[in-house]
PQR file with spaces between the fields and no chain letter, atoms N, CA, C, O and H, PARSE charges and radii, in Angstrom:
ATOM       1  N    UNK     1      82.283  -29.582  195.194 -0.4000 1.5000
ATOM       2  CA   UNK     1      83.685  -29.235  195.218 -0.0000 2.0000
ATOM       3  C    UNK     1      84.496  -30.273  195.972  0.5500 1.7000
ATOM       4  O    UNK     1      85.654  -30.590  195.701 -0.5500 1.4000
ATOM       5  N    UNK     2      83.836  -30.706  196.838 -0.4000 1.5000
ATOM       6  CA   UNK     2      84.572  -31.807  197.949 -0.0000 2.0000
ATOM       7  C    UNK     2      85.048  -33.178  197.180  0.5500 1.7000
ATOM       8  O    UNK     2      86.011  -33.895  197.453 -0.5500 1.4000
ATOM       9  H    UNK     2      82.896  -30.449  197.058  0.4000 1.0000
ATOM      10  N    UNK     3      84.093  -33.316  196.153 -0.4000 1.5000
ATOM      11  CA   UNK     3      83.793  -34.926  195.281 -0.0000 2.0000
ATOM      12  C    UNK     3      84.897  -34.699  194.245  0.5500 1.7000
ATOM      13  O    UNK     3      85.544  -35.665  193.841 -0.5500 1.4000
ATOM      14  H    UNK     3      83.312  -32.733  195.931  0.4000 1.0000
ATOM      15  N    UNK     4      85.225  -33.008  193.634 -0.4000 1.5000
ATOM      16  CA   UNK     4      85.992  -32.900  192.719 -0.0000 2.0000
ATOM      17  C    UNK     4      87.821  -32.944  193.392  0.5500 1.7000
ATOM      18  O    UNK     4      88.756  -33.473  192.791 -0.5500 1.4000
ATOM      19  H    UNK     4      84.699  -32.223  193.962  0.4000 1.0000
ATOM      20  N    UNK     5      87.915  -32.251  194.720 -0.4000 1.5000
ATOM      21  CA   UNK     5      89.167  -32.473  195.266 -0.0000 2.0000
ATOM      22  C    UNK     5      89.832  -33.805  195.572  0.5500 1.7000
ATOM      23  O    UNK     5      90.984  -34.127  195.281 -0.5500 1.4000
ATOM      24  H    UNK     5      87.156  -31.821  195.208  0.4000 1.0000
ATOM      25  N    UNK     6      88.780  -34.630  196.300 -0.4000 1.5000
ATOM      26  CA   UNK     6      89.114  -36.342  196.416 -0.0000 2.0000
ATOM      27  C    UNK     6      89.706  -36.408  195.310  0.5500 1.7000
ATOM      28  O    UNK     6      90.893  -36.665  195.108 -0.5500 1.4000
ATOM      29  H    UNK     6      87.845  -34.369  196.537  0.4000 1.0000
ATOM      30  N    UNK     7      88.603  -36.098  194.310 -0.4000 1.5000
ATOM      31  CA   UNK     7      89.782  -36.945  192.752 -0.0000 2.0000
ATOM      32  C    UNK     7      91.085  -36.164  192.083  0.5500 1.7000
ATOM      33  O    UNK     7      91.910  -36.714  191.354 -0.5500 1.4000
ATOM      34  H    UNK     7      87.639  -35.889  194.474  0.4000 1.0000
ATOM      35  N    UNK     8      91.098  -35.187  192.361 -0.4000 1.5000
ATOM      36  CA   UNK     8      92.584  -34.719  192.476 -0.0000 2.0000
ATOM      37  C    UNK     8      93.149  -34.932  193.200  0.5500 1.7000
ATOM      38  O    UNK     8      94.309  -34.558  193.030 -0.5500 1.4000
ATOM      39  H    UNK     8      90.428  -34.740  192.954  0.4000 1.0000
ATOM      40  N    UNK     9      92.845  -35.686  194.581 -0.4000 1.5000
ATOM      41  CA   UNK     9      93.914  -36.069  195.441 -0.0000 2.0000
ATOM      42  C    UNK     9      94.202  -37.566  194.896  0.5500 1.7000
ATOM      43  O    UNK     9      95.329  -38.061  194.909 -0.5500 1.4000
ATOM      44  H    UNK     9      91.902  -35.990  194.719  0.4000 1.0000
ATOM      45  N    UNK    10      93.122  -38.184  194.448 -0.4000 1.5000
ATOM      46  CA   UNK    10      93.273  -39.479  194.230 -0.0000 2.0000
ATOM      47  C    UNK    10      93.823  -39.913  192.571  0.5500 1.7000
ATOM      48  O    UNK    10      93.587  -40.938  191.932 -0.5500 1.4000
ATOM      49  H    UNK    10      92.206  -37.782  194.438  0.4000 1.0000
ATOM      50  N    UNK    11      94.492  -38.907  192.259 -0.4000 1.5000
ATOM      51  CA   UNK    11      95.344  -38.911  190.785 -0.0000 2.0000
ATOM      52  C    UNK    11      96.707  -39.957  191.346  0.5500 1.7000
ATOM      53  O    UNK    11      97.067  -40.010  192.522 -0.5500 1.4000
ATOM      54  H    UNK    11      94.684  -38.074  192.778  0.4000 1.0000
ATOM      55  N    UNK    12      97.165  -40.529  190.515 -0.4000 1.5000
ATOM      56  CA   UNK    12      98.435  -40.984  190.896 -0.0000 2.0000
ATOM      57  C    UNK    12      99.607  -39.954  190.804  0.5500 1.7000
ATOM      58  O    UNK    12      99.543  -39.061  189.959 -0.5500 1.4000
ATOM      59  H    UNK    12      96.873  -40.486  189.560  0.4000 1.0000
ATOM      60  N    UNK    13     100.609  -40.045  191.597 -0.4000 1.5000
ATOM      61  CA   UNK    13     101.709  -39.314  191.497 -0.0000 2.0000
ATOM      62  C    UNK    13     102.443  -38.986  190.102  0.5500 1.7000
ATOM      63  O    UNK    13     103.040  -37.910  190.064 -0.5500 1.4000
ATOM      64  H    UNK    13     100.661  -40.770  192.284  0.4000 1.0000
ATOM      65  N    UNK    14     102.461  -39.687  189.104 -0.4000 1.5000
ATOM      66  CA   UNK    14     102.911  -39.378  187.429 -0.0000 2.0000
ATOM      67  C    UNK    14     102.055  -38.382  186.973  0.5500 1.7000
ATOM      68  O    UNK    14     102.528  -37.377  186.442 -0.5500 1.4000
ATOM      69  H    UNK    14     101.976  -40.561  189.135  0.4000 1.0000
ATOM      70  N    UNK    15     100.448  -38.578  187.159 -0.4000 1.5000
ATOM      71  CA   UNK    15      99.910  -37.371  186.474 -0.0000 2.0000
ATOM      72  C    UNK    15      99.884  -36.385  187.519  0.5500 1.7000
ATOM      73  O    UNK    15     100.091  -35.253  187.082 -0.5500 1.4000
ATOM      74  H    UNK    15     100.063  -39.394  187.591  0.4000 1.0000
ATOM      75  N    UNK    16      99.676  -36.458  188.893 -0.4000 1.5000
ATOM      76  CA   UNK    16      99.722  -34.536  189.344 -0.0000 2.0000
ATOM      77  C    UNK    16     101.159  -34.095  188.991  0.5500 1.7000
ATOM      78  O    UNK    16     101.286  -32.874  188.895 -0.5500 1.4000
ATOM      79  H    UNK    16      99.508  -37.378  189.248  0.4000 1.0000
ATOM      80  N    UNK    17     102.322  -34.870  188.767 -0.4000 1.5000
ATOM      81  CA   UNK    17     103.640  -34.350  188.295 -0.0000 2.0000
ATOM      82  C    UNK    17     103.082  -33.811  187.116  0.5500 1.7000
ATOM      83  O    UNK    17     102.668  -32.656  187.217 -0.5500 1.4000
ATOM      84  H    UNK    17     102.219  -35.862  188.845  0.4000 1.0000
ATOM      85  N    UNK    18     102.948  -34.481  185.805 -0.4000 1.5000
ATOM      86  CA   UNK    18     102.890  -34.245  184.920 -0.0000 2.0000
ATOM      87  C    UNK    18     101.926  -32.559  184.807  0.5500 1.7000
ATOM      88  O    UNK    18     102.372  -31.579  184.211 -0.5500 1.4000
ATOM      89  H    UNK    18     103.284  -35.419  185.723  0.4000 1.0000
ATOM      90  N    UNK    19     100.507  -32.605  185.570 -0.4000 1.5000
ATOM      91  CA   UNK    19      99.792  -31.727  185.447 -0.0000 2.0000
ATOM      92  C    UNK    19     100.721  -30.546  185.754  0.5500 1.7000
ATOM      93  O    UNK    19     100.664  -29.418  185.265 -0.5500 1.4000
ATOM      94  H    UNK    19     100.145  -33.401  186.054  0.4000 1.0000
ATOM      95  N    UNK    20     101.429  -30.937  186.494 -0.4000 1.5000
ATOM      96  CA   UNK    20     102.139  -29.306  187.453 -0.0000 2.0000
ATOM      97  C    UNK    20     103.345  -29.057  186.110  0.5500 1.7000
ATOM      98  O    UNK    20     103.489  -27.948  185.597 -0.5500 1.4000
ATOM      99  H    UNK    20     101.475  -31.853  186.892  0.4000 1.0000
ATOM     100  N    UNK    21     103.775  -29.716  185.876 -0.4000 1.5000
ATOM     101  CA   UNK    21     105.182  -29.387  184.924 -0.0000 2.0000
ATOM     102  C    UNK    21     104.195  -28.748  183.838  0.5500 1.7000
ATOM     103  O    UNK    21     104.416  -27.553  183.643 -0.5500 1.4000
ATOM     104  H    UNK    21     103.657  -30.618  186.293  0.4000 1.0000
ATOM     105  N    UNK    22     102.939  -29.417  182.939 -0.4000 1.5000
ATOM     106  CA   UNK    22     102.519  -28.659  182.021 -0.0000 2.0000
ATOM     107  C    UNK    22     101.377  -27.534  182.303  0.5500 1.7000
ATOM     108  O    UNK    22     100.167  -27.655  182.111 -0.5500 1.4000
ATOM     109  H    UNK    22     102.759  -30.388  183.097  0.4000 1.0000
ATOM     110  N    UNK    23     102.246  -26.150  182.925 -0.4000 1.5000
ATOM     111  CA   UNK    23     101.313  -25.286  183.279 -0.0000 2.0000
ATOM     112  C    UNK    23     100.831  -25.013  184.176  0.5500 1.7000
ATOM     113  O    UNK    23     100.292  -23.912  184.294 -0.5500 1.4000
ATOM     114  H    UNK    23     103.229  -26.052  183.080  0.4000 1.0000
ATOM     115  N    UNK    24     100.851  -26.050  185.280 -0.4000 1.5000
ATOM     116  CA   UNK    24     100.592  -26.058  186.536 -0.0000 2.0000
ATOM     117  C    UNK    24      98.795  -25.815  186.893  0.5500 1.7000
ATOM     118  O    UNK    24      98.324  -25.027  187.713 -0.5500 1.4000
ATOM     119  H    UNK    24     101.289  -26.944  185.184  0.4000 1.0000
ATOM     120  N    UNK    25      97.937  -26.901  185.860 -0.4000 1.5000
ATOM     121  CA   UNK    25      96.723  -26.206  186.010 -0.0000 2.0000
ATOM     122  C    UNK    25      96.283  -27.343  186.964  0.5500 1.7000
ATOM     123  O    UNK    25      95.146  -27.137  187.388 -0.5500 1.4000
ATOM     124  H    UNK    25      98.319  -27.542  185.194  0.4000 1.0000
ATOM     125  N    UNK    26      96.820  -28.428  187.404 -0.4000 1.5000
ATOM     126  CA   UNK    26      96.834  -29.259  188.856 -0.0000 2.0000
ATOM     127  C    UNK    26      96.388  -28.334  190.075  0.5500 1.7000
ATOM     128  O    UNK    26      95.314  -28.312  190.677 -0.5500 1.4000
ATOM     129  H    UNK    26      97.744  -28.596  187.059  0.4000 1.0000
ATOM     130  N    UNK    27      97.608  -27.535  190.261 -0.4000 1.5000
ATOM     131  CA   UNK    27      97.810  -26.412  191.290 -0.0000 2.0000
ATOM     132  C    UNK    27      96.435  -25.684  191.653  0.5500 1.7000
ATOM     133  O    UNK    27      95.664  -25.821  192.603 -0.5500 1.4000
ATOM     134  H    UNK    27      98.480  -27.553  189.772  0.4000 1.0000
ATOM     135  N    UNK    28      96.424  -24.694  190.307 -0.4000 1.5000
ATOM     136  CA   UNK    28      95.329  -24.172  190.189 -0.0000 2.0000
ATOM     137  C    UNK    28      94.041  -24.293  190.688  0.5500 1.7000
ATOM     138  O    UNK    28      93.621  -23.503  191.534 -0.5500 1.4000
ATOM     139  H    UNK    28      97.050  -24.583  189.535  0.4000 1.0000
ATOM     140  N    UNK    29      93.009  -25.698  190.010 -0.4000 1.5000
ATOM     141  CA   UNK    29      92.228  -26.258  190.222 -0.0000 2.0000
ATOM     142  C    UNK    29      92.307  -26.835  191.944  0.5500 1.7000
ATOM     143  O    UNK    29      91.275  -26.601  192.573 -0.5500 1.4000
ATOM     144  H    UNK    29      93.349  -26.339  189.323  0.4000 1.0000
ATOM     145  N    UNK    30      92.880  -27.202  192.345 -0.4000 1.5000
ATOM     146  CA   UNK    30      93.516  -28.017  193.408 -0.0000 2.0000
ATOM     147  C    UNK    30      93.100  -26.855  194.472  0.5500 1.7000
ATOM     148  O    UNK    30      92.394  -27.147  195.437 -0.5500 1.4000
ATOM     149  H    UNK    30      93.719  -27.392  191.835  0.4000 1.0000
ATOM     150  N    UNK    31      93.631  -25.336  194.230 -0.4000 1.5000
ATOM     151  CA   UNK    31      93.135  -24.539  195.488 -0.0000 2.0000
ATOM     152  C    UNK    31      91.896  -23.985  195.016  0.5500 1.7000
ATOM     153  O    UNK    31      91.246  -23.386  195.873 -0.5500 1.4000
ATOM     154  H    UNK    31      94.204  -25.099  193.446  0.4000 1.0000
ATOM     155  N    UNK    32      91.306  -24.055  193.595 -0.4000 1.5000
ATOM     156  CA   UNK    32      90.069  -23.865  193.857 -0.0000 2.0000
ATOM     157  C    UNK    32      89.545  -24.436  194.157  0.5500 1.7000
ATOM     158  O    UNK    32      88.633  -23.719  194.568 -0.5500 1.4000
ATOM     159  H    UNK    32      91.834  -24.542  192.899  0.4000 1.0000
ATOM     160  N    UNK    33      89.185  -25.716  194.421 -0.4000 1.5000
ATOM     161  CA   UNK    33      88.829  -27.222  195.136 -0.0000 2.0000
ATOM     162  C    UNK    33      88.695  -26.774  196.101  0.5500 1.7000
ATOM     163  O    UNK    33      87.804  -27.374  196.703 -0.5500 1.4000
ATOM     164  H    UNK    33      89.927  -26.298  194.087  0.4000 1.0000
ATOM     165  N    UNK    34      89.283  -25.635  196.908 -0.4000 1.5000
ATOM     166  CA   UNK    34      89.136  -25.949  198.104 -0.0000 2.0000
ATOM     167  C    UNK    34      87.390  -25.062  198.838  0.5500 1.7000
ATOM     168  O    UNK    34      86.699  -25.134  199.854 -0.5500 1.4000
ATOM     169  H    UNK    34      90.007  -25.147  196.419  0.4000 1.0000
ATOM     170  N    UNK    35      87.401  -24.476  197.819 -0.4000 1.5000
ATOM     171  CA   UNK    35      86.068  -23.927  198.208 -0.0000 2.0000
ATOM     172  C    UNK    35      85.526  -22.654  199.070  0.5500 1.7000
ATOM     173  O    UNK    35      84.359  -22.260  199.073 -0.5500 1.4000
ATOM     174  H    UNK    35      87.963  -24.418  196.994  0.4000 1.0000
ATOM     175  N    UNK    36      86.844  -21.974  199.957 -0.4000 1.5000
ATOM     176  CA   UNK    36      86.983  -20.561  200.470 -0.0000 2.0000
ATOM     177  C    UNK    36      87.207  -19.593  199.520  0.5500 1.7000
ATOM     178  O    UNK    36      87.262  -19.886  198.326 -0.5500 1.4000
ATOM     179  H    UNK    36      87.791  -22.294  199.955  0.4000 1.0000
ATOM     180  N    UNK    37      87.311  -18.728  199.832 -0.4000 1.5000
ATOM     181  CA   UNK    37      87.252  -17.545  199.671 -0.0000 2.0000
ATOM     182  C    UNK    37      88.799  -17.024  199.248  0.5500 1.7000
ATOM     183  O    UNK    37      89.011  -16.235  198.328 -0.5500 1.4000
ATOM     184  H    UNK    37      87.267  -18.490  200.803  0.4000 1.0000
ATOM     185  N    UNK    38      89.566  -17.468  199.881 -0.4000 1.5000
ATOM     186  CA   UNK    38      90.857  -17.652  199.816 -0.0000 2.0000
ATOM     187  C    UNK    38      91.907  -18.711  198.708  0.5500 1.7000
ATOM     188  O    UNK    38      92.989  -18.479  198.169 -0.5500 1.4000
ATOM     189  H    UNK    38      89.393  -18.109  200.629  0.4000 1.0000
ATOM     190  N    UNK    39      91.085  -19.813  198.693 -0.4000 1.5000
ATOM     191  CA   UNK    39      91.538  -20.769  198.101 -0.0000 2.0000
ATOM     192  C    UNK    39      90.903  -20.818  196.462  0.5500 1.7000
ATOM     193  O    UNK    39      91.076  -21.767  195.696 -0.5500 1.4000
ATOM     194  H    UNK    39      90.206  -20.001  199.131  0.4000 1.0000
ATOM     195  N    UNK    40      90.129  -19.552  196.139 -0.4000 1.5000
ATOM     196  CA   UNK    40      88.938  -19.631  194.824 -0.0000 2.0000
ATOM     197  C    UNK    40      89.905  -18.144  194.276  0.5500 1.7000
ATOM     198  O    UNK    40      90.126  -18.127  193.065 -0.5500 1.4000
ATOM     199  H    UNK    40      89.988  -18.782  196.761  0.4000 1.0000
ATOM     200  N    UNK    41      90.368  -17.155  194.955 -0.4000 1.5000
ATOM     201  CA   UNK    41      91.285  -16.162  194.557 -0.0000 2.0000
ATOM     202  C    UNK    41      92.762  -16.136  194.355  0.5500 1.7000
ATOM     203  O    UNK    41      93.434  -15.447  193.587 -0.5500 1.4000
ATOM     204  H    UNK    41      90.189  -17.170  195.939  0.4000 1.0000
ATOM     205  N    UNK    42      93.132  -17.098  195.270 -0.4000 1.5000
ATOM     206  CA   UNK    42      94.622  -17.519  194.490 -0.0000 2.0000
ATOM     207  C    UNK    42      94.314  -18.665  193.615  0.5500 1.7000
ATOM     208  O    UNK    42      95.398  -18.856  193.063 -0.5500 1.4000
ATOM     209  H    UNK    42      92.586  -17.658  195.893  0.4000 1.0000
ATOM     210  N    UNK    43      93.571  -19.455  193.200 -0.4000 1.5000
ATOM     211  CA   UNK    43      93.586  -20.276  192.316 -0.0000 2.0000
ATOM     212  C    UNK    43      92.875  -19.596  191.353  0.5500 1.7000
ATOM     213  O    UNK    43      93.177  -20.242  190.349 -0.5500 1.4000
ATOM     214  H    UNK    43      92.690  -19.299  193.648  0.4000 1.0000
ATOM     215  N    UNK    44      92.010  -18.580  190.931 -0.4000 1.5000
ATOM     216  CA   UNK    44      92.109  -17.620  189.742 -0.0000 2.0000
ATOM     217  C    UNK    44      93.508  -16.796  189.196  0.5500 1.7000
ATOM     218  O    UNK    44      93.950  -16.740  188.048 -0.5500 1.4000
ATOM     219  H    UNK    44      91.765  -18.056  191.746  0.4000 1.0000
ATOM     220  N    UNK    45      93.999  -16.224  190.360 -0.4000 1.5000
ATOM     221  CA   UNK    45      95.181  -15.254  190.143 -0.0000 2.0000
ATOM     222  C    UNK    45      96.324  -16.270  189.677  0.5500 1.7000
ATOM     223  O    UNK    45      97.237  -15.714  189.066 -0.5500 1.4000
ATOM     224  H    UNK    45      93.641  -16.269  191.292  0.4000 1.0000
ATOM     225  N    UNK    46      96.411  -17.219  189.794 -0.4000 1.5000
ATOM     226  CA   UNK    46      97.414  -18.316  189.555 -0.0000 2.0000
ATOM     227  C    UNK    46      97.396  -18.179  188.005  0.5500 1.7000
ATOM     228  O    UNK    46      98.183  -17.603  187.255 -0.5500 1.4000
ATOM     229  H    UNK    46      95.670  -17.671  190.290  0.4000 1.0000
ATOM     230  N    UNK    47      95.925  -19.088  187.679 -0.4000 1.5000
ATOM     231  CA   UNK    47      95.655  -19.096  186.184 -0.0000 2.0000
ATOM     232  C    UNK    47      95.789  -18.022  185.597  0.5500 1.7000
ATOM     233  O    UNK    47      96.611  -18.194  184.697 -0.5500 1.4000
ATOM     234  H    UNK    47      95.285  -19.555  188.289  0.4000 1.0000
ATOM     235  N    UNK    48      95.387  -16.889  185.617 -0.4000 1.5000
ATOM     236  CA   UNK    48      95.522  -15.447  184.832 -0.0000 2.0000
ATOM     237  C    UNK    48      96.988  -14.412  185.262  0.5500 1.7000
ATOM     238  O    UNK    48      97.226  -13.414  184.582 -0.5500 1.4000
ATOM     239  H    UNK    48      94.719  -16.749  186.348  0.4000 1.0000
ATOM     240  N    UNK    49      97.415  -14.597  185.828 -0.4000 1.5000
ATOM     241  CA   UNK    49      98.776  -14.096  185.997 -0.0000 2.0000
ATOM     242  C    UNK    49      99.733  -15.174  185.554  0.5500 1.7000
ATOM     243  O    UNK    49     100.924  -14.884  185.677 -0.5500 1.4000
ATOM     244  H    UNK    49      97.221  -15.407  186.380  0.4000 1.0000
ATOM     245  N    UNK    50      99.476  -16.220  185.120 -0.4000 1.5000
ATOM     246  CA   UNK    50     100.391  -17.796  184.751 -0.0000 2.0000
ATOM     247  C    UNK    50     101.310  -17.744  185.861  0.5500 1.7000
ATOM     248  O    UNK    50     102.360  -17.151  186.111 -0.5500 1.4000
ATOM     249  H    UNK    50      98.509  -16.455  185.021  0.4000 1.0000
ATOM     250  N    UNK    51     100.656  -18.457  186.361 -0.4000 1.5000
ATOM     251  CA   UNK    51     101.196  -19.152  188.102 -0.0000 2.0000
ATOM     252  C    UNK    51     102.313  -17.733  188.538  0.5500 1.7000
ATOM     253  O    UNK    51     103.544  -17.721  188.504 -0.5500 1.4000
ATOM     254  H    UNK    51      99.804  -18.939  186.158  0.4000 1.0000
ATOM     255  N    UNK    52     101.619  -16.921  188.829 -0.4000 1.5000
ATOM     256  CA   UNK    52     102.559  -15.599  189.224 -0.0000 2.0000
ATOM     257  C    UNK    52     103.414  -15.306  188.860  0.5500 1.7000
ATOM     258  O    UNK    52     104.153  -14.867  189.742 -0.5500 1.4000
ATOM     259  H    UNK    52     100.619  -16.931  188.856  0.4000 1.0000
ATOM     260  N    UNK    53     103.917  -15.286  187.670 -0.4000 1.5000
ATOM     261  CA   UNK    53     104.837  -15.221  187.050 -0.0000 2.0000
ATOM     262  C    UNK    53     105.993  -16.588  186.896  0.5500 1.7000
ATOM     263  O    UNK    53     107.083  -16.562  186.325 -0.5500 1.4000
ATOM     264  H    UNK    53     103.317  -15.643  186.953  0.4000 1.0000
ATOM     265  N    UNK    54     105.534  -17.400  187.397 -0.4000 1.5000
ATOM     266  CA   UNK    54     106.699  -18.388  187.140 -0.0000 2.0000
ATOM     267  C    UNK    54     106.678  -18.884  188.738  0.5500 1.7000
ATOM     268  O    UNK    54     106.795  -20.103  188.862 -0.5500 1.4000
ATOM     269  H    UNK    54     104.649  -17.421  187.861  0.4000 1.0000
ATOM     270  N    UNK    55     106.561  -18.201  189.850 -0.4000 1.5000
ATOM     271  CA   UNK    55     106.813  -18.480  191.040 -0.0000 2.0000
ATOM     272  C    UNK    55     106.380  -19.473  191.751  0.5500 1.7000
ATOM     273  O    UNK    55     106.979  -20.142  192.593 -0.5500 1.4000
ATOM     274  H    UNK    55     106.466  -17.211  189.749  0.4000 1.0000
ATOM     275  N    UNK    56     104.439  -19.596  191.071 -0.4000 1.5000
ATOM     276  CA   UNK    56     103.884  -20.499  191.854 -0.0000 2.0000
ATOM     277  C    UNK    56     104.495  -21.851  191.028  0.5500 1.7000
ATOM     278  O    UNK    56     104.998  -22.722  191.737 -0.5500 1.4000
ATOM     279  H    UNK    56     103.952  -19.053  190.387  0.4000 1.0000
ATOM     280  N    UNK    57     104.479  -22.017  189.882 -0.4000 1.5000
ATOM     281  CA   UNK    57     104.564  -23.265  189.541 -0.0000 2.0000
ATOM     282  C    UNK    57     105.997  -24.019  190.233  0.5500 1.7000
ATOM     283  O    UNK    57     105.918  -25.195  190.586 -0.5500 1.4000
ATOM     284  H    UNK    57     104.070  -21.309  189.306  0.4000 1.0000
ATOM     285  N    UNK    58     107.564  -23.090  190.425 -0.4000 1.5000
ATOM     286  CA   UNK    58     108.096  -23.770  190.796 -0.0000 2.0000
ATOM     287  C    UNK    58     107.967  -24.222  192.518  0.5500 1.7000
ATOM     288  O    UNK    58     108.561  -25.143  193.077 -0.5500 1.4000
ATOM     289  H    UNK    58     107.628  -22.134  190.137  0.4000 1.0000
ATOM     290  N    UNK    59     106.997  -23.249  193.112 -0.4000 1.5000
ATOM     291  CA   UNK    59     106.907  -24.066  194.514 -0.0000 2.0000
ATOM     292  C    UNK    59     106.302  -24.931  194.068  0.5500 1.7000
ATOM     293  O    UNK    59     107.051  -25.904  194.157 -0.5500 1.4000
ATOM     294  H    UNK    59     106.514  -22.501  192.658  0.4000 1.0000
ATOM     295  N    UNK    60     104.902  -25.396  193.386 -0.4000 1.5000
ATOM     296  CA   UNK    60     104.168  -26.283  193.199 -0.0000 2.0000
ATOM     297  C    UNK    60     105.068  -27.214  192.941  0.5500 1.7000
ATOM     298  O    UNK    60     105.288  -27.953  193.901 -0.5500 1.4000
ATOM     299  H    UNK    60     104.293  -24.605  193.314  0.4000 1.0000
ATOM     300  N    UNK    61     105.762  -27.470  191.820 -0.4000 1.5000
ATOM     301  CA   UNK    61     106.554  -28.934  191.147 -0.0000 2.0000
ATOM     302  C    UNK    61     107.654  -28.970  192.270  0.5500 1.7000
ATOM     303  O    UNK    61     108.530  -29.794  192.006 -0.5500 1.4000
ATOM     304  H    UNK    61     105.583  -26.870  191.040  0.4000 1.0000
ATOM     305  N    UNK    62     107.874  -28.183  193.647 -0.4000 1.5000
ATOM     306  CA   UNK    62     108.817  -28.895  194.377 -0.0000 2.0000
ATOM     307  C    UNK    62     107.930  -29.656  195.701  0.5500 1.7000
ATOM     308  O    UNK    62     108.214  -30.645  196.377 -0.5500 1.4000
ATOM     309  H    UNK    62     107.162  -27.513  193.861  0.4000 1.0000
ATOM     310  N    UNK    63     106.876  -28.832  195.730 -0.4000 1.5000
ATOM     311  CA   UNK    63     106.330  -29.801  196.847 -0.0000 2.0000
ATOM     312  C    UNK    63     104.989  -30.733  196.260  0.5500 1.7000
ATOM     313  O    UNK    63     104.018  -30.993  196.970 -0.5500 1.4000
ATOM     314  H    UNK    63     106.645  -28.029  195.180  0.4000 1.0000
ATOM     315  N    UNK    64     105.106  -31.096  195.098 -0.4000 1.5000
ATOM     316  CA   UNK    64     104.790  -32.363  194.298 -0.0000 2.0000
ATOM     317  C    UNK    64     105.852  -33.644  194.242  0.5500 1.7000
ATOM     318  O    UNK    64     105.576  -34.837  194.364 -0.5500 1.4000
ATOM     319  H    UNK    64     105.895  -30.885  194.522  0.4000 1.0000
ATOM     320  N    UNK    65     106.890  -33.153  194.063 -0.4000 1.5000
ATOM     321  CA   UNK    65     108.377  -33.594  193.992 -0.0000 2.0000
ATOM     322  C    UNK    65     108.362  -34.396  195.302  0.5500 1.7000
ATOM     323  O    UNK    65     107.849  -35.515  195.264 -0.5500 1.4000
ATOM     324  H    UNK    65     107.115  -32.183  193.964  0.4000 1.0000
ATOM     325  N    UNK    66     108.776  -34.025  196.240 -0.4000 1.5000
ATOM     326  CA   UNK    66     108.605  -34.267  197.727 -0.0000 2.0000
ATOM     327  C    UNK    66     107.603  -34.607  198.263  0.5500 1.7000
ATOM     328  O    UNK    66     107.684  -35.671  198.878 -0.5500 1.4000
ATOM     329  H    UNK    66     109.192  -33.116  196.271  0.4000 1.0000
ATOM     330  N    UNK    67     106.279  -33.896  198.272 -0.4000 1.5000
ATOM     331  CA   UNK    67     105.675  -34.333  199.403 -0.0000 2.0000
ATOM     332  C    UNK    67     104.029  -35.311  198.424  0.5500 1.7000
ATOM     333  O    UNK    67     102.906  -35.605  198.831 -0.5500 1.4000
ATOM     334  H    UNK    67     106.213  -33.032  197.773  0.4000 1.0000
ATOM     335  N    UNK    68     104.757  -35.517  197.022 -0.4000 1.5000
ATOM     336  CA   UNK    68     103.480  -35.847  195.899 -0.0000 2.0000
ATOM     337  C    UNK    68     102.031  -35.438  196.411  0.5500 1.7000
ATOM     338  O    UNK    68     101.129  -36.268  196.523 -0.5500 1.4000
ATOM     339  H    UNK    68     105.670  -35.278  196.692  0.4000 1.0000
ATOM     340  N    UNK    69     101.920  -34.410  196.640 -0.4000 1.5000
ATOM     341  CA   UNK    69     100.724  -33.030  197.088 -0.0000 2.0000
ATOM     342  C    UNK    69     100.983  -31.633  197.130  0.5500 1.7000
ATOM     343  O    UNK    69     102.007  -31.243  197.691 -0.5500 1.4000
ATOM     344  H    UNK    69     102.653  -33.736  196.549  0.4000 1.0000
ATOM     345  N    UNK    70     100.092  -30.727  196.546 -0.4000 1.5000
ATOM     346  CA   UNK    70     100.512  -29.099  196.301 -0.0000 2.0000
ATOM     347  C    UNK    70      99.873  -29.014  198.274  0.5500 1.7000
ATOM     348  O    UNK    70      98.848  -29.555  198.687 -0.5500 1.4000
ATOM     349  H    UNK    70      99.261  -31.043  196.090  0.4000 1.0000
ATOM     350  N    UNK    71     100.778  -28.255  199.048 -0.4000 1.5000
ATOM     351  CA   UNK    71     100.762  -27.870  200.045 -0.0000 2.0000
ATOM     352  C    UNK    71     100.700  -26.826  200.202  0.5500 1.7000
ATOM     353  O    UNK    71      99.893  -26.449  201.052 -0.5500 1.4000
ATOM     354  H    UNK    71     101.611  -27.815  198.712  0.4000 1.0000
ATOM     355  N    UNK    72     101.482  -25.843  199.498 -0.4000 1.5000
ATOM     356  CA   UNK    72     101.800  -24.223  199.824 -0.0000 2.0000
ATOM     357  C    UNK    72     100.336  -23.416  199.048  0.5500 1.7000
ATOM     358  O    UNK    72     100.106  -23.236  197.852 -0.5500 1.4000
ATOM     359  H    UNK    72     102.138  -26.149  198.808  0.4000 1.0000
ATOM     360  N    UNK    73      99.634  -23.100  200.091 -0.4000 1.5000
ATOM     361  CA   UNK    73      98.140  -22.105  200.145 -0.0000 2.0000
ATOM     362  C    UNK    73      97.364  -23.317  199.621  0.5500 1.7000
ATOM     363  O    UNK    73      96.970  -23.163  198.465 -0.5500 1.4000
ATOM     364  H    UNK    73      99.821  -23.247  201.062  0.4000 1.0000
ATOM     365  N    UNK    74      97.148  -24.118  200.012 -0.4000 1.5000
ATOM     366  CA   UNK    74      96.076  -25.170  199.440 -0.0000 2.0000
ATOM     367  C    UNK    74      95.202  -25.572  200.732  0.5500 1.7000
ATOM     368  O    UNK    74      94.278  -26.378  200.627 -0.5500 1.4000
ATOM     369  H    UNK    74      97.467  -24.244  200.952  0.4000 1.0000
């Protein structure tokens, strides 16, 4: 899981934008990466609720925007 997060961190800034605008499955993957318990249940509930209704993706594409990294629960 550790080998798979590096390389989502190590995406360039055009594609984690891009990933997050289409669907936000960047996001997703990104807190399941992280390998808790915590970070493996909101990154399911993300995908199957489609980013909580709309909510997660727009925090995601703003702190991609800004900080080019998903921050919020990651």
């Amino acid at each position: 899981m550790a080998e798979f997060r590096k390389t989502l961190q190590g995406l360039p800034w055009i594609a984690k934008l891009l990933l997050v605008i289409f669907y936000d499955i960047y996001g997703a993957l990104y807190r399941i990466s992280r390998g808790d318990v915590v970070g493996i249940v909101v990154g399911v509930l993300q995908l199957v609720t489609g980013n909580f209704f709309g909510i997660a993706w727009i925090i995601d594409l703003i702190t991609v925007i800004l900080k080019k990294e998903v921050t919020v629960l990651a």
